[in-house]
Residue frames as qw, qx, qy, qz and C-alpha x, y, z in Angstrom:
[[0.268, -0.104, -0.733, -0.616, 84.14, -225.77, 12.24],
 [0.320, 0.014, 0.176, -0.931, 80.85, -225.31, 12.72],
 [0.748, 0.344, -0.038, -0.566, 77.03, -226.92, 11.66],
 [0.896, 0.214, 0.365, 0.135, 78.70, -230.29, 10.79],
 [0.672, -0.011, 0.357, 0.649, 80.28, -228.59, 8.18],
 [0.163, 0.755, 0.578, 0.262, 78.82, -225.24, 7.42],
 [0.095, -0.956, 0.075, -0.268, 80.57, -222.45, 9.00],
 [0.788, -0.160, -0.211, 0.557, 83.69, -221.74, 10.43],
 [0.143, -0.946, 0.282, -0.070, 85.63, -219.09, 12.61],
 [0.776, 0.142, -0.362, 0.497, 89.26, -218.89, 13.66],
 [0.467, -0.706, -0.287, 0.449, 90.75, -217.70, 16.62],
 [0.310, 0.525, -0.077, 0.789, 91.80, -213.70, 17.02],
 [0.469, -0.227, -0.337, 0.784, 92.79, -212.14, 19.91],
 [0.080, 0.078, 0.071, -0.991, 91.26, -208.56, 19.20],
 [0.422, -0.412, -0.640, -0.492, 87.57, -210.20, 18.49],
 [0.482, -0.266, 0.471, -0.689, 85.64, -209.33, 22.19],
 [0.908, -0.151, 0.337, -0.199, 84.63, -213.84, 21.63],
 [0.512, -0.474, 0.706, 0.122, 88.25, -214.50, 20.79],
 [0.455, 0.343, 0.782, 0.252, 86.62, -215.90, 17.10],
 [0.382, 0.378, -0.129, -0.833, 86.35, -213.89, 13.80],
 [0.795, 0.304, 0.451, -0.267, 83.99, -215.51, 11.25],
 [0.102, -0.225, 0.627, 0.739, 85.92, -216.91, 7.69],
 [0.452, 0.368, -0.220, -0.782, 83.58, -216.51, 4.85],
 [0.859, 0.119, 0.497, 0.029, 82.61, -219.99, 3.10],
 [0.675, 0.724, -0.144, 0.007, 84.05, -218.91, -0.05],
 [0.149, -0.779, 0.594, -0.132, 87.42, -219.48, 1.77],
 [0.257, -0.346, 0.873, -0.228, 87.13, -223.05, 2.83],
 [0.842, 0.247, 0.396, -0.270, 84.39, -224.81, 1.14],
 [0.489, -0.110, 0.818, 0.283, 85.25, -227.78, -0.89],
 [0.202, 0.164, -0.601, -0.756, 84.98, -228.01, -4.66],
 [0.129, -0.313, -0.930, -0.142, 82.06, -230.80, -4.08],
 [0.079, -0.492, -0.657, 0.566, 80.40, -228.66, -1.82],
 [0.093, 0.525, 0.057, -0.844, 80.26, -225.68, -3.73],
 [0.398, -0.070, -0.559, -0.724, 77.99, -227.69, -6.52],
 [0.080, 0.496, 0.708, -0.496, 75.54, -228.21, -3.36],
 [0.104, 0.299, 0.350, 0.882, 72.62, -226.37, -5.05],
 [0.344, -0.157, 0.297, -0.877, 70.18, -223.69, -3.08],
 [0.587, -0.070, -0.479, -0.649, 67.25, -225.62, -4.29],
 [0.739, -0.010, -0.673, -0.023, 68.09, -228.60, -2.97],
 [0.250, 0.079, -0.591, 0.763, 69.29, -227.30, 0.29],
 [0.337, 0.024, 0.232, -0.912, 66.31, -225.72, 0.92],
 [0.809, -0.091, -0.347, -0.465, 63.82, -228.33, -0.33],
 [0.545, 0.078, -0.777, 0.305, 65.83, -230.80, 1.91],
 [0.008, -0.055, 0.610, -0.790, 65.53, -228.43, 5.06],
 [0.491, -0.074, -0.245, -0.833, 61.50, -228.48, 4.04],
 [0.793, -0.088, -0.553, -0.240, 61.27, -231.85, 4.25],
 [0.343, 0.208, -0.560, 0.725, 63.50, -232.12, 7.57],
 [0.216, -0.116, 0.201, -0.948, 61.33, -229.02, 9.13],
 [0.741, -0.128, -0.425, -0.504, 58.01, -231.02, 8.10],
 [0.840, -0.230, -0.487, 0.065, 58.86, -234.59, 9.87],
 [0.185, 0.145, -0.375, 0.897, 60.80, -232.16, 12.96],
 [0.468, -0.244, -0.269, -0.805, 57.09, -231.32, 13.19],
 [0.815, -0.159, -0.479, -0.284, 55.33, -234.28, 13.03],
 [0.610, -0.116, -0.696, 0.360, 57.50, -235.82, 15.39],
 [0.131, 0.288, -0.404, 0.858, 56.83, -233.20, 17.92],
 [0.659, -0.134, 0.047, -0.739, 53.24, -232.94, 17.75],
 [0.862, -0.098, -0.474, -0.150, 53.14, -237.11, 17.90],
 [0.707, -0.065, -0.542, 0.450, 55.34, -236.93, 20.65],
 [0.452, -0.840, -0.293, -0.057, 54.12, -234.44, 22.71],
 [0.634, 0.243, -0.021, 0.734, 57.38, -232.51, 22.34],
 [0.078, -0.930, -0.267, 0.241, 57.41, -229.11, 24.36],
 [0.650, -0.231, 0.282, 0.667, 59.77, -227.61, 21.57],
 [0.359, 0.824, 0.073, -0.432, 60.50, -225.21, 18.88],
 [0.718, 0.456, 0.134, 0.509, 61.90, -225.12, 15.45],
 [0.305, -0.776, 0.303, 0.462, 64.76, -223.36, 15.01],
 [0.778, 0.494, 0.331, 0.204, 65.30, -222.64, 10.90],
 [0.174, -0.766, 0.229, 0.575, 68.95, -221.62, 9.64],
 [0.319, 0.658, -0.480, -0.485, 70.31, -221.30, 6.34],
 [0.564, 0.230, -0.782, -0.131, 71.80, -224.87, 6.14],
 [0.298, -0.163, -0.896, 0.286, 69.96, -226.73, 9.37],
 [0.629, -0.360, -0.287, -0.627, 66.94, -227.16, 10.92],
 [0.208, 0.094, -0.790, 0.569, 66.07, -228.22, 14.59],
 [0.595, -0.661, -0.400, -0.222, 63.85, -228.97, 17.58],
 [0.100, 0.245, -0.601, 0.754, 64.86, -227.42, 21.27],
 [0.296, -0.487, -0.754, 0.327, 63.24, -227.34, 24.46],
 [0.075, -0.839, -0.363, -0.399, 60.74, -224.23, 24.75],
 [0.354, -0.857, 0.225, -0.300, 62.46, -223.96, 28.26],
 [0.038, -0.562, 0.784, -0.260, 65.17, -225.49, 30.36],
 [0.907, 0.129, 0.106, -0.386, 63.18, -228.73, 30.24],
 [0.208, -0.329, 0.852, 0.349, 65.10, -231.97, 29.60],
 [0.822, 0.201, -0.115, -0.521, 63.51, -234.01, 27.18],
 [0.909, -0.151, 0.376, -0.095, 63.79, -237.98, 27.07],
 [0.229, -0.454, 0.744, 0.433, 66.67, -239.51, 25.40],
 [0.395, 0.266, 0.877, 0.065, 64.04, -241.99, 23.68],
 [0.324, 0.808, 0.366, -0.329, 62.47, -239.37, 22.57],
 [0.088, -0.818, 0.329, 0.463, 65.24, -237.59, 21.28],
 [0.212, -0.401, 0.836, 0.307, 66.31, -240.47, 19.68],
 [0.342, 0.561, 0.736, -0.160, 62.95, -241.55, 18.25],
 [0.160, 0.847, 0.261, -0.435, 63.13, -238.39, 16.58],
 [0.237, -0.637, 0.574, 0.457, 66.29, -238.64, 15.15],
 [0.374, 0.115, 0.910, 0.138, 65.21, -242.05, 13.51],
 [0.387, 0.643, 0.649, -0.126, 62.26, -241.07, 12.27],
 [0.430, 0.825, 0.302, -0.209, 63.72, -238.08, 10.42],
 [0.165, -0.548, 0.684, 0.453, 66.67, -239.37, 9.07],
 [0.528, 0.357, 0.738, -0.222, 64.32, -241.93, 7.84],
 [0.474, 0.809, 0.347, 0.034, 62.09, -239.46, 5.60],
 [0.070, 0.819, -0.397, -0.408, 64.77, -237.24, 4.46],
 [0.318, -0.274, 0.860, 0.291, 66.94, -240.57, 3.33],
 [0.374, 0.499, 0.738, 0.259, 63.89, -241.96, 1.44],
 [0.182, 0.867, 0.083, -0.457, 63.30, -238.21, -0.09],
 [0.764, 0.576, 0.145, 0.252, 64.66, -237.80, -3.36],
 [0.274, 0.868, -0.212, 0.356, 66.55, -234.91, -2.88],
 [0.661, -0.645, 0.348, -0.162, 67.92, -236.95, 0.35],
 [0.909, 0.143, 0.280, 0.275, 69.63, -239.32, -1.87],
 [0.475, 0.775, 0.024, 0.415, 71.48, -236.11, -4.08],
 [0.093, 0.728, -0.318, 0.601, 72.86, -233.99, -0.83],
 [0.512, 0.145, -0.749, 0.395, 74.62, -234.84, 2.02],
 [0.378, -0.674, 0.107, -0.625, 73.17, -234.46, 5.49],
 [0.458, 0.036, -0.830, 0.317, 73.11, -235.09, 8.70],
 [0.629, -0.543, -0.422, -0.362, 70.49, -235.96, 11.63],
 [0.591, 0.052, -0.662, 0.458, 71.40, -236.15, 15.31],
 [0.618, -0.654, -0.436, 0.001, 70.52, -236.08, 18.62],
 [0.152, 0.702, -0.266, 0.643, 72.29, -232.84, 20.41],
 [0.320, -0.198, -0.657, 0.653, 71.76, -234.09, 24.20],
 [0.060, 0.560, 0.578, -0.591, 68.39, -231.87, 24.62],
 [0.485, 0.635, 0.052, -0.599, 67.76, -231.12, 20.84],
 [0.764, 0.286, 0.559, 0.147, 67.22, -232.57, 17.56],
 [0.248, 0.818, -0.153, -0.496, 69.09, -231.09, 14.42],
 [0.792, 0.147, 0.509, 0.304, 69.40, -231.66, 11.04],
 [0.026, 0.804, -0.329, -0.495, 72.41, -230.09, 8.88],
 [0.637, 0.678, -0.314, -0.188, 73.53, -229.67, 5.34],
 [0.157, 0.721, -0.621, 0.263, 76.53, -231.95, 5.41],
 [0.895, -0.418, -0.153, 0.023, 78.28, -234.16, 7.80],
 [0.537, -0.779, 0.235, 0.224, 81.36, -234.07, 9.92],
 [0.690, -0.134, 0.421, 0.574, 83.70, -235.64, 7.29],
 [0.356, 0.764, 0.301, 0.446, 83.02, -232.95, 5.18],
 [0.042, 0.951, -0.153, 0.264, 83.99, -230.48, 7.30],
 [0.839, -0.378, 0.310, 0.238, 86.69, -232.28, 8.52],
 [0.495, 0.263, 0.491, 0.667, 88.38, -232.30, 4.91],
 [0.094, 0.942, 0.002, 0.323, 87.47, -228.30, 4.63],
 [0.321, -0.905, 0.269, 0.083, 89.67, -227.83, 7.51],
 [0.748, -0.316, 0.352, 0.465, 92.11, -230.17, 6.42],
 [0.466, 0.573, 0.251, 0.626, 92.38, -228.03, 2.88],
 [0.058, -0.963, -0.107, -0.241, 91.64, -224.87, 4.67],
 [0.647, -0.656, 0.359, 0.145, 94.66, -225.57, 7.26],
 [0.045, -0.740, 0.591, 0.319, 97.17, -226.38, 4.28],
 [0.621, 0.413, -0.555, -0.368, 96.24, -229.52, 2.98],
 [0.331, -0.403, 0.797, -0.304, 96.70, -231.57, 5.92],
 [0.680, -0.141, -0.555, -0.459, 96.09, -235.17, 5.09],
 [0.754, -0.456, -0.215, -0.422, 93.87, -237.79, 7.11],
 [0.851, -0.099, -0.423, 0.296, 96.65, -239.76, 8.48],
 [0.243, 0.074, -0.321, 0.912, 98.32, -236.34, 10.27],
 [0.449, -0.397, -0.153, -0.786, 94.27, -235.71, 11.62],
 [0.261, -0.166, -0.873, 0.378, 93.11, -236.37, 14.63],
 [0.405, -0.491, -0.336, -0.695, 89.11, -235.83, 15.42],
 [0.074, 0.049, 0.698, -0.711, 88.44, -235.49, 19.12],
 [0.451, -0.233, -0.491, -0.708, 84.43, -236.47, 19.10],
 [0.440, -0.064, 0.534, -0.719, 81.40, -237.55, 21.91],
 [0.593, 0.282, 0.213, -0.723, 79.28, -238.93, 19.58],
 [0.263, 0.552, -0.574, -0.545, 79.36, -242.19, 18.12],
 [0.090, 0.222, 0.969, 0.066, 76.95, -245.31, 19.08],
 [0.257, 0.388, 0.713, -0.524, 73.73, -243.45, 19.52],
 [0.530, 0.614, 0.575, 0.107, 71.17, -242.96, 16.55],
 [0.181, 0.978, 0.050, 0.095, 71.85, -239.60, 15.79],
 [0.771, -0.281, 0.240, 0.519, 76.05, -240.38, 16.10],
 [0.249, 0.952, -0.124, -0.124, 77.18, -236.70, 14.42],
 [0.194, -0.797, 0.532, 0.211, 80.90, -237.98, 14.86],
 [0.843, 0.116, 0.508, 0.131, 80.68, -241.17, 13.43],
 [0.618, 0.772, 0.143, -0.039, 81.35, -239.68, 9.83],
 [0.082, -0.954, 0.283, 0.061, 84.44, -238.10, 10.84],
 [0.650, -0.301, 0.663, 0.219, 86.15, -241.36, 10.78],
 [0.602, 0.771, 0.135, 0.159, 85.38, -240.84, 6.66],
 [0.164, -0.981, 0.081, 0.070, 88.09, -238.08, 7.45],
 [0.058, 0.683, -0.542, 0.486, 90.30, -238.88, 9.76],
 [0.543, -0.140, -0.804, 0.198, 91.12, -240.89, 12.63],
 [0.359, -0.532, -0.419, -0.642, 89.39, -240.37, 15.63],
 [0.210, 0.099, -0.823, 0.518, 89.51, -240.25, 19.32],
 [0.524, -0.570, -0.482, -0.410, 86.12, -241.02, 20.85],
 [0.118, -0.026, -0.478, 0.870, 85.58, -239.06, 24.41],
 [0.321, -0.511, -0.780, 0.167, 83.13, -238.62, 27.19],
 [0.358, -0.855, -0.259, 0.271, 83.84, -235.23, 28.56],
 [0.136, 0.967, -0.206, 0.070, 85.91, -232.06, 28.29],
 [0.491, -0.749, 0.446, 0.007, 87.88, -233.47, 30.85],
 [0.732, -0.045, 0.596, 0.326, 89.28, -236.70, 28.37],
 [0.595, 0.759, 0.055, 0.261, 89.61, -234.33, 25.80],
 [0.201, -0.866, 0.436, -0.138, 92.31, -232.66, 28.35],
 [0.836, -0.152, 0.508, 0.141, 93.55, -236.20, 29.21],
 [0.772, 0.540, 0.291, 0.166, 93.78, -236.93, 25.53],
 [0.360, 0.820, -0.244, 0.372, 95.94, -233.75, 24.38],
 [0.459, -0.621, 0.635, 0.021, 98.67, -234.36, 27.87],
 [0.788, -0.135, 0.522, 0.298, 99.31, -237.84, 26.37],
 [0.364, 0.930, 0.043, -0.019, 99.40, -236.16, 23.19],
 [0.074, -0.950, 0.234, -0.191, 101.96, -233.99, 24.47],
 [0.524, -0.567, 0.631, 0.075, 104.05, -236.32, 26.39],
 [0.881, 0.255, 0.361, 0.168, 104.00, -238.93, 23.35],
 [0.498, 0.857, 0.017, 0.132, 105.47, -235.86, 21.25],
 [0.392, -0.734, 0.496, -0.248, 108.12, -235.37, 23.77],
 [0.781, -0.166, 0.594, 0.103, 109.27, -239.25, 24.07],
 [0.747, 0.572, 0.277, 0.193, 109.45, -238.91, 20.27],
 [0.139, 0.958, -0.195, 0.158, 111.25, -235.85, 19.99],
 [0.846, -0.451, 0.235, -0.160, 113.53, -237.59, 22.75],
 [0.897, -0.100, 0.371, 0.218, 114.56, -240.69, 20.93],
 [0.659, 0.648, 0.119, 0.364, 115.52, -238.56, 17.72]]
């Protein structure tokens, strides 16, 4: 899962990146799918707009980057930009979206990417709960969200705990950690039975 909650592939072997795309009609939730265009698009307007502002007031060497269901700032080049900034940015246009009318009607979600600013349709517990229907119905208590992101202003994973439970990680490498104990818990279990 993709965009917060906006796209999704699955794995295949004969794809040349190992990922084929599934359609949204496949996996999007009944709530989702009375999301209306309008609104999506007047949201991303308003988004795009203060994405702006905040650039040009912050001396921001960035670009927009407008997709279907999200909107963004990047770095023009390999440039870092300032956490404070980043986060300053985040604030300020979760802010005007939230006090937007149409910010109150449709779900989204602001956040600080580690060297870009993007706001998507959605939020993580949404797509969280696509995959759990899309995957068979799985419910929240048999979910586990593996996530980076959850004190800093723009905290994309935070939602997921809406979901599912949640395992909050630093690095690739404690997501590897994470799935051995996993593994070896499954194993002691298996085990005793």
């Amino acid at each position: 899962m993709g965009g917060e909650s906006n796209f999704l592939f699955r794995f295949d072997s004969t794809s040349p990146h190992r990922l084929t795309y599934v359609p949204r009609a496949e996996w999007l939730l009944d709530e989702m799918k009375s999301w209306k265009q309008e609104d999506i698009t007047q949201l991303l307007d308003i988004a795009e707009s203060s994405l702006r502002a905040c650039a040009a007031n912050l001396n921001l060497p960035v670009a927009v980057l407008r997709k279907d269901r999200a909107v963004g700032v990047y770095p023009y080049d390999r440039s870092k930009i300032h956490r404070e900034q980043l986060e300053e940015t985040v604030l300020v246009v979760q802010n005007t979206v939230e006090r937007s009318v149409v910010g109150t009607r449709l779900p989204f979600c602001a956040f600080n990417g580690g060297n870009d600013v993007f706001v998507d349709i959605g939020d993580k517990s949404w797509g969280v709960r696509a995959c759990q229907r899309y995957f068979g119905g799985i419910e929240r208590s048999h979910t586990l969200h593996v996530g980076d992101q959850f004190l800093s202003a723009g905290a994309n994973d935070f939602k997921a705990r809406l979901a599912s439970t949640t395992a909050w990680i630093a690095s690739p490498s404690e997501t590897v950690q994470l799935l051995d104990e996993l593994e070896e818990l499954q194993k002691a279990e298996k085990n005793r039975n």
